[in-house]
N, C-alpha and C positions, 0 to 999 in steps of 0.2 A: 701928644701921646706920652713921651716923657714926664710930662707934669704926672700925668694919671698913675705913671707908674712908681714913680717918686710916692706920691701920694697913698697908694697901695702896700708899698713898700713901710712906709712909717707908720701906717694903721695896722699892717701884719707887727710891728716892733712894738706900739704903744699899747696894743691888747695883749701883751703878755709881761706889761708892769702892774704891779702890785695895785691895787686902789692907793688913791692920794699919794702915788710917786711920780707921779707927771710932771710935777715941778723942778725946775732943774737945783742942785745941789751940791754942796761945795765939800771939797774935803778930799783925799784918801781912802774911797771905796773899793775892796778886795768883795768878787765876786767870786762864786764858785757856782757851777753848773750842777743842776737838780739832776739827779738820775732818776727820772720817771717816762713812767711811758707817753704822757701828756708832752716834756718836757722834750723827747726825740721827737716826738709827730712834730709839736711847734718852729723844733730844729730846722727836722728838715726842710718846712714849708718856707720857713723864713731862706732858707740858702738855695731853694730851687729859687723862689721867687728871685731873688737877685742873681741868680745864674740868667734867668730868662729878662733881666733886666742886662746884663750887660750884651747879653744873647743880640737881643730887640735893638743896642746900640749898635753893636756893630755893625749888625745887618744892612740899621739906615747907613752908617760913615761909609760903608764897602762899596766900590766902584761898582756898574754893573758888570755884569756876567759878559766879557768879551771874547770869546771862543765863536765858532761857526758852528751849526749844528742845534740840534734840540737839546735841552736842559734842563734840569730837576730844579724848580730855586729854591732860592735859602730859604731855613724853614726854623722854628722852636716847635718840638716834638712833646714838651712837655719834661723834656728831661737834661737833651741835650740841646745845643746850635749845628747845623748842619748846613754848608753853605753849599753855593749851586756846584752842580755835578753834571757830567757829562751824561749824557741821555746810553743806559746798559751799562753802566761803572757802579760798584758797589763800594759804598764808602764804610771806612770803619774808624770809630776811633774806644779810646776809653771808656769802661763804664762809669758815670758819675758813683763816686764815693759819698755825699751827704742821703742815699736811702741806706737804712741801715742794713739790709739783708741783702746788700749788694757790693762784689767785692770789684773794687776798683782797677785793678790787674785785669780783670778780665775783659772781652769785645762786645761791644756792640756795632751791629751793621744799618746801613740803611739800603737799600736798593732803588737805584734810580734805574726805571726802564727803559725801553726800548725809544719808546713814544716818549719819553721824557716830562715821564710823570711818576711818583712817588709811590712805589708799590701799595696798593692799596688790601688789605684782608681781607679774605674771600668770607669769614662772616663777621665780621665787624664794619665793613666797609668804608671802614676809614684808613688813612695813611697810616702805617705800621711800621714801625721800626723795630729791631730785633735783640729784644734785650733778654733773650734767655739762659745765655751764658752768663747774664748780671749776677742774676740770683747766686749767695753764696753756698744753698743748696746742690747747685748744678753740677752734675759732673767736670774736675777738671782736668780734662785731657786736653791736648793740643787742637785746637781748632778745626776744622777740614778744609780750612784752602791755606796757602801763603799770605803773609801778610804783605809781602812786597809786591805781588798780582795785583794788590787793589789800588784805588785811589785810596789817600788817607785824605780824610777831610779837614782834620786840625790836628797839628801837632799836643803830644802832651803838656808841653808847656803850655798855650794857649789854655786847656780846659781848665788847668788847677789856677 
């Protein structure tokens, strides 16, 4: 699984060199970052993808889940890592900073239920985690719960 993702990972890197610079090269290269709209999509895919790569490592290294009780497991949401949670504890941590219309300061939630299953939306019917406050459009007012109420799932150091 590693390999694959390794391998993913350098094929997301070596489709966004130039034709005929694949070869490795010697010298004193100063690079500067293209401001284009191509150049942030590729951004960011290139730093999700290695977020959900270090994400996918941890997960395997991480002991399992030794609490009593039902539990959420670890999961890559597609954005962030969210590891297992107590079944009706609502984890929150940062929003990832590499989407560009997303401000980093602010929460995202995930809600592990009752039954100790991963809130699932009622029309998407998939696992949903709650990145509405990402947006740097969103209103930013203070939250509506404590943040000390919840479980935190990972500290900030750990994301960045």
């Amino acid at each position: 699984m590693r390999g694959i993702i390794l391998l993913c990972l350098l094929g997301v890197l070596s489709a966004h060199w130039p034709p005929g610079s694949r070869q490795p090269f010697s010298g004193n290269v100063t690079m500067k970052p293209v401001e284009t709209e191509n150049h942030t999509s590729a951004d960011t895919e290139l730093k999700s993808t290695i977020e959900e790569y270090k994400c996918l490592k941890r997960m395997n290294s991480s002991p399992p889940y030794n609490e009593s009780g039902l539990y959420c497991k670890r999961t890559w949401d597609g954005r962030r890592c969210w590891d297992d949670s107590p079944a009706g504890s609502l984890g929150w941590q940062y929003c990832p900073g590499y989407f560009r219309d997303f401000d980093e300061k602010a929460i995202a939630t995930k809600n592990c239920t009752e039954s100790g299953q991963w809130f699932v939306h009622p029309h998407s019917q998939k696992e949903w985690t709650n990145y509405t406050l990402c947006a740097s459009t969103a209103p930013q007012t203070s939250p509506p719960f404590n943040h000390d109420d919840f479980q935190r799932v990972q500290t900030d150091k750990e994301n960045r």
